[in-house]
C-alpha positions as a Python dict, from the first residue, in 0.01 Angstrom:
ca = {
    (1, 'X'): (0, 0, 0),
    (2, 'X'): (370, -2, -78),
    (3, 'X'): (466, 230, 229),
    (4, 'X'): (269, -19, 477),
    (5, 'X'): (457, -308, 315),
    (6, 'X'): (779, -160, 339),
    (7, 'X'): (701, -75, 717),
    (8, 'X'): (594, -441, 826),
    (9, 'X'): (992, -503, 780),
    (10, 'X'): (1127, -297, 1057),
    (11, 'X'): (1210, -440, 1376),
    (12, 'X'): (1109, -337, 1684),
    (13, 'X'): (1432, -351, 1930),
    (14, 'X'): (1231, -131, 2209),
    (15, 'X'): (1176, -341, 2553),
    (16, 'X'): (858, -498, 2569),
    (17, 'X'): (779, -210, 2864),
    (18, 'X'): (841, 57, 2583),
    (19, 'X'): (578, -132, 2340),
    (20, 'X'): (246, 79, 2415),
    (21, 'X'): (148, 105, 2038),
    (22, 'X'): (333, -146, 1726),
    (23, 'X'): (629, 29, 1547),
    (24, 'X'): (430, 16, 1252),
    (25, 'X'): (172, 224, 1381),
    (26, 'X'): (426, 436, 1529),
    (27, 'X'): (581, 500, 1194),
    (28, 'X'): (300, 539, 1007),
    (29, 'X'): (161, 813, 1270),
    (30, 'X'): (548, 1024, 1252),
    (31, 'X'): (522, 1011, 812),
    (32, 'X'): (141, 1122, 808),
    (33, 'X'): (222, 1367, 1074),
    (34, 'X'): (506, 1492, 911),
    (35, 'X'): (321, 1484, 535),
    (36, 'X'): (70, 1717, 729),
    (37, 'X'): (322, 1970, 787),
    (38, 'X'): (404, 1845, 1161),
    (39, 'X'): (768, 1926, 1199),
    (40, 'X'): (816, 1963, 1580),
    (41, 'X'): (816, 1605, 1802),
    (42, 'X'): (530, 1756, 2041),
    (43, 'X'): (363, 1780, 1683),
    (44, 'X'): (339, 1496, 1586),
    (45, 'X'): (263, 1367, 1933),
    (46, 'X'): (-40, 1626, 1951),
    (47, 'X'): (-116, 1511, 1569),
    (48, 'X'): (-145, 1092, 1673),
    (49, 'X'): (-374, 1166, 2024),
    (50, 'X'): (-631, 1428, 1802),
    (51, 'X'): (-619, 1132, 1543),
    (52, 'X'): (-582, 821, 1713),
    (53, 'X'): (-944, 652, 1624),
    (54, 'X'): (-829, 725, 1270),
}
């Protein structure tokens, strides 16, 4: 998948006390969110807990 590709390059500059989940997975979770019509930052929090074991 192009978009999973494309997300492998970004580098993670948060502390290593920041790093609960990967940026990638991060990332992924904010463009799904937001492709589901999640526009608000609680959103797409409340979007990646109801679908985390997806």
């Amino acid at each position: 998948m192009i978009i999973i590709e494309q997300l492998k390059k970004v580098k993670d500059t948060r502390s290593h006390i920041n790093q609960v989940y990967p940026v990638i997975k991060v990332a992924f979770v904010v463009i799904t969110a937001m492709l589901c019509g999640q526009n608000k930052w609680t959103d797409i929090k409340d979007f990646g807990e109801g679908n985390i074991d997806w």
